[in-house]
N, CA, C and O atoms as CSV, one atom per row, in Angstrom:
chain,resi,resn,atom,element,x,y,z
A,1,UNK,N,N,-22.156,14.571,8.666
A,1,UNK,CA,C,-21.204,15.512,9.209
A,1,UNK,C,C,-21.028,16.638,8.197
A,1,UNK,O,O,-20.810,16.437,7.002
A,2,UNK,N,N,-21.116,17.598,8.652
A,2,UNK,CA,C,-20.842,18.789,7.913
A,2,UNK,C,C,-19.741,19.583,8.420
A,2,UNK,O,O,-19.422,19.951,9.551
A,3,UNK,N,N,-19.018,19.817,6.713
A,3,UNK,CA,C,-17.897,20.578,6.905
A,3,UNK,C,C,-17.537,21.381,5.974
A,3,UNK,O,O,-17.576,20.912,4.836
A,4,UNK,N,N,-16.983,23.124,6.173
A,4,UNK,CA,C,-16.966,23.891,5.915
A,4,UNK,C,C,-16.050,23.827,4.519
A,4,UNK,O,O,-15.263,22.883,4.452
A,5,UNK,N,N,-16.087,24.584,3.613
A,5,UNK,CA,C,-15.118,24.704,2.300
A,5,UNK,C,C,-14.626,26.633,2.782
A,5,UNK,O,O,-15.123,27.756,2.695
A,6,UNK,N,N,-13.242,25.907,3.338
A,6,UNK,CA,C,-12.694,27.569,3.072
A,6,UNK,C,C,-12.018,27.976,1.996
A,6,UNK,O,O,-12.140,27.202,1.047
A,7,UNK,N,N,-11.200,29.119,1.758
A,7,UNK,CA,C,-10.521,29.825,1.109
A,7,UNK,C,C,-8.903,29.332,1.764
A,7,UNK,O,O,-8.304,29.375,2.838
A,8,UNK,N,N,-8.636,28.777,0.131
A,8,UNK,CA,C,-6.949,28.458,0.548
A,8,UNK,C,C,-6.211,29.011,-0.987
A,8,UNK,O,O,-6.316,28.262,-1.959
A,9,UNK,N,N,-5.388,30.500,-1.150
A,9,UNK,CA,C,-4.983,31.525,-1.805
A,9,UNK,C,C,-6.094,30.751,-2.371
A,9,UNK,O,O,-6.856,29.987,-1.778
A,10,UNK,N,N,-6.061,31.115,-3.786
A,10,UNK,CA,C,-6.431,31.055,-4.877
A,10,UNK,C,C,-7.730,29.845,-5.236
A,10,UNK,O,O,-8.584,29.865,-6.122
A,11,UNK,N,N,-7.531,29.097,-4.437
A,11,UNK,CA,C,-8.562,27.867,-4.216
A,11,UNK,C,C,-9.529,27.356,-2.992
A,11,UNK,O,O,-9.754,28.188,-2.113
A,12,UNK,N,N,-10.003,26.312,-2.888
A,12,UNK,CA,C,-10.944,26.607,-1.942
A,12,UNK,C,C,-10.623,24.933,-1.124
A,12,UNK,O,O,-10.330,24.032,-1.911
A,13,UNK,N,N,-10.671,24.644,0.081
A,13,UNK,CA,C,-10.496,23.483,0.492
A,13,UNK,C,C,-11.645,22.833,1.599
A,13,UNK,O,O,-12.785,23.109,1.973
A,14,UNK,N,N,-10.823,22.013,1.817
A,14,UNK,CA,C,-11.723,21.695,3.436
A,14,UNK,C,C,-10.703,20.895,4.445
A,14,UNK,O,O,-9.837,20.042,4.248
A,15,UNK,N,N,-11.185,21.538,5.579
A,15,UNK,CA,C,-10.263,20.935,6.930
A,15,UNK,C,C,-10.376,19.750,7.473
A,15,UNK,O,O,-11.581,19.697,7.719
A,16,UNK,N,N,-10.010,18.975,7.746
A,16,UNK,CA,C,-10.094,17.422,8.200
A,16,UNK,C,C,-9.428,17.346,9.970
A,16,UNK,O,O,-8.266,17.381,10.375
A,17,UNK,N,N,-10.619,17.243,10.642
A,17,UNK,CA,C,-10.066,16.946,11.992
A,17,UNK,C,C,-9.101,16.122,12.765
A,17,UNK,O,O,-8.852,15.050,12.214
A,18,UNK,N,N,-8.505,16.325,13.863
A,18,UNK,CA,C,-7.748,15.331,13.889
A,18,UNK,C,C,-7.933,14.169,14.230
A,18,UNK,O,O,-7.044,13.322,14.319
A,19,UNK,N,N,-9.285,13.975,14.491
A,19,UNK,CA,C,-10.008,12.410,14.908
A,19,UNK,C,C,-10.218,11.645,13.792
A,19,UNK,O,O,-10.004,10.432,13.795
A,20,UNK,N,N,-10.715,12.394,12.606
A,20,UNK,CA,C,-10.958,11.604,11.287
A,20,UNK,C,C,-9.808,11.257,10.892
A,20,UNK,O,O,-9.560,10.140,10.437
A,21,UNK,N,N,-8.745,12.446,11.061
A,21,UNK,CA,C,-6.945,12.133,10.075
A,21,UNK,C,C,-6.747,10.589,11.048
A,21,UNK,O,O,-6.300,9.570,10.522
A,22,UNK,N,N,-7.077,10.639,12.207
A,22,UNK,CA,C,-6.541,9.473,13.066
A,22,UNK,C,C,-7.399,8.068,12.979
A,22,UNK,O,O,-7.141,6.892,12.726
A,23,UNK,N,N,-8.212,8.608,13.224
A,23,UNK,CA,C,-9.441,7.424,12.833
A,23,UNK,C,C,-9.169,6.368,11.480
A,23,UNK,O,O,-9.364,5.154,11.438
A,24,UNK,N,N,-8.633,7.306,10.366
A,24,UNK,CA,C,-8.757,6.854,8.898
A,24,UNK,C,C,-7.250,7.090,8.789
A,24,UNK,O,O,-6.859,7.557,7.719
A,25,UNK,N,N,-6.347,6.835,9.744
A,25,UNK,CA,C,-4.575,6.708,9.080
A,25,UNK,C,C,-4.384,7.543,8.474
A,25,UNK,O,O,-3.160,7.597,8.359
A,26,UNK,N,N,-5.176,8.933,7.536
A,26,UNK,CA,C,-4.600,9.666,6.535
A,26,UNK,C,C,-3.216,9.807,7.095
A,26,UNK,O,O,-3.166,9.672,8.318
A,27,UNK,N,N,-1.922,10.081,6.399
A,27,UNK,CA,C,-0.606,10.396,6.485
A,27,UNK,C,C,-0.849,11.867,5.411
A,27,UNK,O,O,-1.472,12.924,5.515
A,28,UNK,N,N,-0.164,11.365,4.604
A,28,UNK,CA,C,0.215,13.136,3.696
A,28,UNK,C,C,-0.764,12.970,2.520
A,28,UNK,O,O,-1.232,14.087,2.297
A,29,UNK,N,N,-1.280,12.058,1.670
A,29,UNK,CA,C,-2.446,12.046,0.762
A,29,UNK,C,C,-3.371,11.080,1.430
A,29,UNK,O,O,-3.386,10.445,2.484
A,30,UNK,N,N,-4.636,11.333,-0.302
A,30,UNK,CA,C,-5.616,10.644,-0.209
A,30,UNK,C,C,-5.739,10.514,-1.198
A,30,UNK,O,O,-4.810,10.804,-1.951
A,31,UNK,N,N,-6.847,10.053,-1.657
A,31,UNK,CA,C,-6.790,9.463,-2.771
A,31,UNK,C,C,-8.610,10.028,-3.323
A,31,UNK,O,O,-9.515,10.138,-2.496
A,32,UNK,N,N,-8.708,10.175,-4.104
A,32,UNK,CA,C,-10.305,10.880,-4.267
A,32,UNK,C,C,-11.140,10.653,-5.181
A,32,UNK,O,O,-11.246,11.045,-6.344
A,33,UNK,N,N,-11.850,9.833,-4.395
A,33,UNK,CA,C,-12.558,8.514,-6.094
A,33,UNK,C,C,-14.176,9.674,-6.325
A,33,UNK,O,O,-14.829,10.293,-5.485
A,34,UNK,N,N,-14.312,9.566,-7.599
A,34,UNK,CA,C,-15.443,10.537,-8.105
A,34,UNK,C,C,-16.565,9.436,-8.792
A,34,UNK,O,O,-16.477,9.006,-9.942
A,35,UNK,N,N,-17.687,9.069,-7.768
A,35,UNK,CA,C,-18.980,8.927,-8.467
A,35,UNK,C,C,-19.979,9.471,-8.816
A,35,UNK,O,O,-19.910,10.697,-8.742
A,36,UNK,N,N,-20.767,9.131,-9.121
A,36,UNK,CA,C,-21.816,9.663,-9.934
A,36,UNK,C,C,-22.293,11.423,-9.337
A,36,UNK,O,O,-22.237,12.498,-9.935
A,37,UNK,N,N,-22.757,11.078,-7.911
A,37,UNK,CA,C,-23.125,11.864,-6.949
A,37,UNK,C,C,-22.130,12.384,-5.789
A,37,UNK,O,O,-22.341,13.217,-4.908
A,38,UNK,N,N,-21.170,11.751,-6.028
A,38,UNK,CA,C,-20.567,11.644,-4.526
A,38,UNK,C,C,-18.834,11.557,-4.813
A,38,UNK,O,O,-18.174,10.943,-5.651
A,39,UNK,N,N,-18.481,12.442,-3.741
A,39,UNK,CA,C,-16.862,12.171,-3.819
A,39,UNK,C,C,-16.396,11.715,-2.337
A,39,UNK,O,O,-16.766,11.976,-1.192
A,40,UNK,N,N,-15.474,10.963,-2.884
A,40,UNK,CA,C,-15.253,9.884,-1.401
A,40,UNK,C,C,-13.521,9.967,-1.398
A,40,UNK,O,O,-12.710,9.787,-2.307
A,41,UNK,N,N,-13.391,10.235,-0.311
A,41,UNK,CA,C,-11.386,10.673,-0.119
A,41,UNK,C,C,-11.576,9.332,0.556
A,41,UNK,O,O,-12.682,9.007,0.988
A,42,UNK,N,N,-10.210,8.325,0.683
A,42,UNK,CA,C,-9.905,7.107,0.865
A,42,UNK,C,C,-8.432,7.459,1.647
A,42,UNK,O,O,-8.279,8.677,1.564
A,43,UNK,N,N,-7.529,6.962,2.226
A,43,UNK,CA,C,-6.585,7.239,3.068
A,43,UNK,C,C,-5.579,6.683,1.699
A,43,UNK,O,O,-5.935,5.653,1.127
A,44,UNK,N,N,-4.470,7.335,1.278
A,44,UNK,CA,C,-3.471,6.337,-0.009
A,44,UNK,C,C,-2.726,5.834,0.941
A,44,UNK,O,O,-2.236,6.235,1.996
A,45,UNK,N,N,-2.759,4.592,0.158
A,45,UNK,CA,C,-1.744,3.405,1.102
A,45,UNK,C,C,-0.747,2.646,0.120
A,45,UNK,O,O,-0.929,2.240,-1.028
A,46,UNK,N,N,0.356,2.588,0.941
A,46,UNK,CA,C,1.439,1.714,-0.219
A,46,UNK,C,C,1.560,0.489,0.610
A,46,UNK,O,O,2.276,0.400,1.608
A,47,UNK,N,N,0.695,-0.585,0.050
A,47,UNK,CA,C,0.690,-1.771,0.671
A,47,UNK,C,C,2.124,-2.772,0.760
A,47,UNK,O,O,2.172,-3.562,1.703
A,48,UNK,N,N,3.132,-2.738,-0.093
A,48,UNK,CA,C,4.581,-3.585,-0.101
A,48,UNK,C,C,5.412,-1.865,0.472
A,48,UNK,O,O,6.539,-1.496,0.143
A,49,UNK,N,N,4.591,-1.224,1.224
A,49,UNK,CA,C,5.990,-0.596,2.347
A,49,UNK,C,C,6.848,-1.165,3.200
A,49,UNK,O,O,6.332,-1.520,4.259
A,50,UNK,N,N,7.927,-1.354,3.084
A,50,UNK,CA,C,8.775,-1.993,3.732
A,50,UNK,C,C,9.468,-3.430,3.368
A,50,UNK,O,O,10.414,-3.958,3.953
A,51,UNK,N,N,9.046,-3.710,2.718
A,51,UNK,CA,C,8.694,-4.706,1.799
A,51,UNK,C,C,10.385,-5.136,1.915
A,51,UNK,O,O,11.000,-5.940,2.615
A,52,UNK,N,N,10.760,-4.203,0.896
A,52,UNK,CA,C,12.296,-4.416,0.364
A,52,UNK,C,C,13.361,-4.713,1.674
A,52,UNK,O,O,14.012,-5.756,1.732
A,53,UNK,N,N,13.436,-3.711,2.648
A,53,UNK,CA,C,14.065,-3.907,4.188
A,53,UNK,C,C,13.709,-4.992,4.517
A,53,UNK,O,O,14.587,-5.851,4.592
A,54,UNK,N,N,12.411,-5.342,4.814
A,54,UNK,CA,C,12.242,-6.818,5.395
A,54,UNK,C,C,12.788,-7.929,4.340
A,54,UNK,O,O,12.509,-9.054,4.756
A,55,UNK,N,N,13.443,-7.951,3.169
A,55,UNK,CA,C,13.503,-9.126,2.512
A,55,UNK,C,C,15.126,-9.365,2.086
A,55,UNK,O,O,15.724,-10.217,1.429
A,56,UNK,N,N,15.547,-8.008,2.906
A,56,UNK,CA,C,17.038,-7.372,2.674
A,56,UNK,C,C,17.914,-8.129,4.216
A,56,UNK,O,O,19.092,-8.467,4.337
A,57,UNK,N,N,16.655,-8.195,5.313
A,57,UNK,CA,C,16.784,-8.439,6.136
A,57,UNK,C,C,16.675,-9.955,6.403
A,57,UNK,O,O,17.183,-10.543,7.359
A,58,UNK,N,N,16.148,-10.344,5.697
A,58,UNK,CA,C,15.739,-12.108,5.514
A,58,UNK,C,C,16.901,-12.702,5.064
A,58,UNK,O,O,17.462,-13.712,5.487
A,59,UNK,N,N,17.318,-11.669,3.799
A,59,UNK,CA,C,18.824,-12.510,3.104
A,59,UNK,C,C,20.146,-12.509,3.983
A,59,UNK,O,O,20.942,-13.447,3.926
A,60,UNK,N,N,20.364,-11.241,4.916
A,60,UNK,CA,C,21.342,-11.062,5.923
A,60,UNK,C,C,21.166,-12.259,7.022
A,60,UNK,O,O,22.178,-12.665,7.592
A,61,UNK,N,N,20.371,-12.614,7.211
A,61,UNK,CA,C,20.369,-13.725,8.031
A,61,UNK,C,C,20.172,-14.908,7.908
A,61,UNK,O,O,20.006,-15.719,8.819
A,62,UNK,N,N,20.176,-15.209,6.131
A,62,UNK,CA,C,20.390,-16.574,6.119
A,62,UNK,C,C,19.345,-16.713,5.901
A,62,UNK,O,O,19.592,-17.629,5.117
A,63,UNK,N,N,17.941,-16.625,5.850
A,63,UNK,CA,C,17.155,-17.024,5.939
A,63,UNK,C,C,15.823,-17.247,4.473
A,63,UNK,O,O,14.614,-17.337,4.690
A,64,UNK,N,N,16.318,-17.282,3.390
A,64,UNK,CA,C,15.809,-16.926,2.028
A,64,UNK,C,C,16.136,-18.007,1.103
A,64,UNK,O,O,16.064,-17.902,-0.122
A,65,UNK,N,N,16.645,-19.468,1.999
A,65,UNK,CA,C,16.969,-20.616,1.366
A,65,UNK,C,C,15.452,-20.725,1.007
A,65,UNK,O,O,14.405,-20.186,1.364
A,66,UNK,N,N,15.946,-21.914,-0.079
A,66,UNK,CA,C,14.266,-22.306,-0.591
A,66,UNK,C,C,14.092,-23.678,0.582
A,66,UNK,O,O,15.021,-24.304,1.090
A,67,UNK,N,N,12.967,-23.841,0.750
A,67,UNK,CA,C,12.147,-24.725,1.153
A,67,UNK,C,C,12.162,-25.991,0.981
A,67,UNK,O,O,12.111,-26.901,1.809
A,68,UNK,N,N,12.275,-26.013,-0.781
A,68,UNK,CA,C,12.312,-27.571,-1.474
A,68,UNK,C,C,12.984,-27.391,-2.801
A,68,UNK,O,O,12.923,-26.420,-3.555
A,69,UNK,N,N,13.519,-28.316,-2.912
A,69,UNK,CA,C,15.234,-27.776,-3.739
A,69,UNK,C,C,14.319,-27.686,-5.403
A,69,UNK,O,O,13.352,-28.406,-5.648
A,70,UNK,N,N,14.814,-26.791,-6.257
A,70,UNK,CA,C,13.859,-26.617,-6.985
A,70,UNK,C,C,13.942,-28.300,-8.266
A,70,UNK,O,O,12.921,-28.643,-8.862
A,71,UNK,N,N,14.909,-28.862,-8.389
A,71,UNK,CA,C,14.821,-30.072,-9.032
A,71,UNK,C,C,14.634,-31.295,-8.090
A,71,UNK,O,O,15.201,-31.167,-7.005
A,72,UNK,N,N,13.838,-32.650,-8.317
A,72,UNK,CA,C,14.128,-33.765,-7.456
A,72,UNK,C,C,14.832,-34.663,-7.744
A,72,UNK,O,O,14.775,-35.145,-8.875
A,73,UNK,N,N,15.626,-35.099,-6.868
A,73,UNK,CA,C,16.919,-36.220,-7.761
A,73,UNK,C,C,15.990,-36.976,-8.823
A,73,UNK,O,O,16.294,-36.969,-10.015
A,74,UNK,N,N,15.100,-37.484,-8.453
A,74,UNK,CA,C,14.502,-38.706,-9.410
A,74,UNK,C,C,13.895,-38.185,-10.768
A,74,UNK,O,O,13.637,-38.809,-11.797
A,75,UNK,N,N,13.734,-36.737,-10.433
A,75,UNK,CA,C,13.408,-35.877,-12.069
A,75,UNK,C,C,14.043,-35.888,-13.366
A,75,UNK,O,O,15.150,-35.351,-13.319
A,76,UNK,N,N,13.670,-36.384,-14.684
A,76,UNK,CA,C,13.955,-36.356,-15.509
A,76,UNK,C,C,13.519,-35.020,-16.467
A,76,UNK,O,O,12.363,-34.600,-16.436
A,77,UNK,N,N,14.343,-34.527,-17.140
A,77,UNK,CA,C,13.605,-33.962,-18.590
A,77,UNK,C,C,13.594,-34.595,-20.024
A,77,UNK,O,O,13.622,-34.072,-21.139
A,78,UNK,N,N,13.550,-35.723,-19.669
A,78,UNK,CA,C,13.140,-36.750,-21.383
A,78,UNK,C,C,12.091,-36.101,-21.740
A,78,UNK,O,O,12.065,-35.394,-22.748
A,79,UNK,N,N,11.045,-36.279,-20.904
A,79,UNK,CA,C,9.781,-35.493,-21.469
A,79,UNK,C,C,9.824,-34.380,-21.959
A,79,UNK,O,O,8.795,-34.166,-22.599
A,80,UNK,N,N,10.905,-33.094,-21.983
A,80,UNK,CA,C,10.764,-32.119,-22.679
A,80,UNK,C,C,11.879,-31.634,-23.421
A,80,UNK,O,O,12.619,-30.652,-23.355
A,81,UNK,N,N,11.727,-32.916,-24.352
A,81,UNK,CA,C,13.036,-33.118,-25.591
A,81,UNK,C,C,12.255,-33.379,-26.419
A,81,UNK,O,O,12.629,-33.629,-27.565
């Protein structure tokens, strides 16, 4: 695929269609890894988005008890005396 490098003031860019922006999720960056020969734009992603709300949302409802109580009655710490 070929694509044009225009004039943007002072610098020079290139346009990204809206099938590729859609195709590849771009939002507002990218990310632009430089090899040897080749430059490759990647879509930037913040993988723990939302992260915090959903876990804000877990504790409001009760739901962030542990699983398995972190000591077992029959546990001793002799061994680490």
């Amino acid at each position: 695929m070929d694509i044009s490098v225009v004039q943007i003031g002072n610098s020079k860019g290139i346009r990204l269609s809206k099938t590729l922006i859609d195709k590849y999720h771009i939002k507002d960056t990218v990310e632009l890894v430089l090899e040897e020969e080749y430059m490759i734009l990647k879509p930037k992603t913040t993988p723990r988005k939302g992260w915090a709300e959903a876990f804000q949302k877990t504790h409001e409802n009760g739901d962030d008890q542990p699983l398995m109580p972190d000591i077992f009655e029959d546990e001793t710490f002799d061994e680490w005396k």
